[in-house]
Residue, then its C-alpha position, 0 to 999 in steps of 0.5 A: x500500500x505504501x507504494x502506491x501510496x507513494x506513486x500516485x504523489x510521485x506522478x503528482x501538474x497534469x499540470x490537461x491539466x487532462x486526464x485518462x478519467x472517464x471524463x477525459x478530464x484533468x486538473x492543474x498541472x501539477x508539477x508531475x502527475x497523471x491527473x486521472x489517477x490522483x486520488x480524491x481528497x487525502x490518504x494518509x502517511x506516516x508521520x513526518x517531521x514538520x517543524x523544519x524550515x520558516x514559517x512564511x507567507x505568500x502574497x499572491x498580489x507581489x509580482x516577486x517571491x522571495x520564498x522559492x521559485x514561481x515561474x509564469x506561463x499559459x495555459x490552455x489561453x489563462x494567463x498562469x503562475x506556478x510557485x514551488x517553495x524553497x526547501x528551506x521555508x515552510x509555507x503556512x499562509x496564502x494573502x492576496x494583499x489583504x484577503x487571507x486566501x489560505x491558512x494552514x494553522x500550526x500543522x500544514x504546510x503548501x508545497x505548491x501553488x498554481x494561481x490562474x489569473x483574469x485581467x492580470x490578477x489572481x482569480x484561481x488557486x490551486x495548491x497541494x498542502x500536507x500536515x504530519x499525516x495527510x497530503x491533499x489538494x484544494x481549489x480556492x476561487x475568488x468572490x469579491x473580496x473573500x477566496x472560498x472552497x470550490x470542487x469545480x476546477x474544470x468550470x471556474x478554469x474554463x471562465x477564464x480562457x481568453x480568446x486570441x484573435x488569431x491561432x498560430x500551430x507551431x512545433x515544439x522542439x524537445x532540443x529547446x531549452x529557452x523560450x521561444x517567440x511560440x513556447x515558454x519552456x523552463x525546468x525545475x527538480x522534482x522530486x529529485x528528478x529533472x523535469x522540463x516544462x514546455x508551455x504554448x504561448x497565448x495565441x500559439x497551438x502545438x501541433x506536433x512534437x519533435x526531436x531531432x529529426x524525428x517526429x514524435x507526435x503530430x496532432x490529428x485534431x488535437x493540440x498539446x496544453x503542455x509537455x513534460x520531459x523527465x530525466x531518469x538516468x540513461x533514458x527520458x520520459x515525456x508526457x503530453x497533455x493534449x486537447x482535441x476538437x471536442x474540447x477534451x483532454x487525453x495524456x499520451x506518454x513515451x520513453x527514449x532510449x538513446x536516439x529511439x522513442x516509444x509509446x507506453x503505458x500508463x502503469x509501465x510510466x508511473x513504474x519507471x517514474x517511480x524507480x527513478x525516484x528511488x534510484x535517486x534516493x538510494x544514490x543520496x543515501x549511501x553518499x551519505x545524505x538522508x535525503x535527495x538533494x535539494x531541488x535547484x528551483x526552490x521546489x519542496x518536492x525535490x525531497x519529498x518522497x512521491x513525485x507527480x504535477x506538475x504536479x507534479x505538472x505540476x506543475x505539471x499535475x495535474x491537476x487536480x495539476x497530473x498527479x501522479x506523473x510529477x504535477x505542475x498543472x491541476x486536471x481539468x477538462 
């Protein structure tokens, strides 16, 4: 049990922030998850030591975080904001200059935050929290001048897409590691492992994926919402947050293995995902650390014990970011 306990926060944002559900449908983009398998609500775990780290705050109205890493991308035409906290604070509270949006009192804690915007400003949050004994997920929507509880991440995100005068398809380019004028691409560490981020820009729609000079996914009424390349050793996994023409989503997940790419399943995915995670912590381990190192972005997860989104997908996540492919970006339709 404590495997998969484990694997479904290993595969934690998908940041479509799509789904292999019954709906078709995913949440945030969890820094490393598979949306559909992320668990409702909370399990529970042993018990951790939580007093690690200062107790901070976040203002979702500063345009800098001194706290860890935020980084600022589209998603799927809404203007989006990914926050991981550095190893070294412990984030308790959530404002948006005088709204308390979250609190997670004496015990809990945020490992991530993805703040969806409308006109520029803060109107969506989705944020992954734990205490000594439960890890779990909550949507926040604003009303007026007070942030409530919503179950509708789907609904309330779909509100917020803008709508371009005009689309763009273009490739993305695995080889990128900068953005370009199409794709905001950025990497981060989690949990342990390597994860580039690439996210289509306003206007722009993926319609086909590239490495080299081969072709690994060319869209058939479909578009990329966001891809996530991880890292493992020898070989690379990547995961394709994808929407069609009826305004679904689907994941579609490969491997490379030197020059070769392949299509896999989902459970061989989160496998291989899974034992990369350990590999890495064993590594850690007999160098003489008790945990993996800390994540080079600021992220939480780089020492966690369960990857995703995005979430963990999550930044990418995945919602809610894929939550259990490594999240940054929470399910959602």
């Amino acid at each position: 049990m404590k495997v998969f306990a484990i694997l479904y926060l290993f595969l934690l944002v998908e940041l479509c922030h799509g789904g292999d559900g019954k709906k078709g449908d995913q949440k945030p983009e969890d820094l490393d998850n598979d949306p559909s398998d992320r668990p409702r609500g909370s399990y529970t775990r042993p018990s951790t030591n939580m007093t690690g780290g200062n107790d901070a705050t976040l203002d979702l109205a500063s345009p800098t975080v001194s706290i860890g890493k935020s980084f600022e991308y589209d998603y799927d035409h809404v203007q989006t904001r990914m926050v991981l906290p550095g190893d070294s604070f412990k984030l308790t509270k959530i404002v948006n200059g005088a709204e308390e949006v979250w609190n997670g009192g004496t015990d809990g804690r945020c490992t991530q935050v993805i703040i969806s915007m409308k006109d520029g400003s803060p109107a969506l949050v989705y944020l992954h929290k734990k205490d000594s004994s439960n890890r779990s997920s909550l949507t926040l929507l604003k009303n007026g001048s007070t942030w409530k509880v919503t179950d509708d991440y789907k609904g309330e995100l779909k509100k917020l897409r803008r709508t371009p005068e005009s689309v763009t398809d273009f490739t993305i380019k695995l080889e990128d590691k900068k953005d370009t004028d199409q794709c905001t691409v950025f990497g981060a560490m989690i949990y342990g492992l390597s994860v580039q981020f690439y996210f289509p820009k306003f206007g722009f729609h993926a319609t086909e994926i590239t490495h080299g000079e081969k072709s690994l996914w060319k869209g058939d009424n479909e578009r990329a919402l966001v891809i996530k390349l991880y890292k493992t050793g020898n070989s690379s996994l990547l995961l394709l947050s994808l929407r069609n023409a009826e305004d679904k989503c689907n994941l579609k997940r490969f491997e490379s293995v030197g020059t070769e790419w392949n299509s896999i399943e989902k459970d061989a995915f989160h496998k291989k995902l899974h034992d990369a995670r350990k590999a890495k912590k064993s590594a850690a381990q007999q160098a003489g650390k008790p945990n993996a190192p800390p994540a080079k972005h600021g992220s939480s997860y780089g020492t966690e014990s369960s990857l995703s989104s995005g979430g963990g997908s999550g930044i990418d996540g995945s919602a809610k970011p894929e939550g259990n492919e490594a999240s940054a970006q929470p399910r959602n339709s």
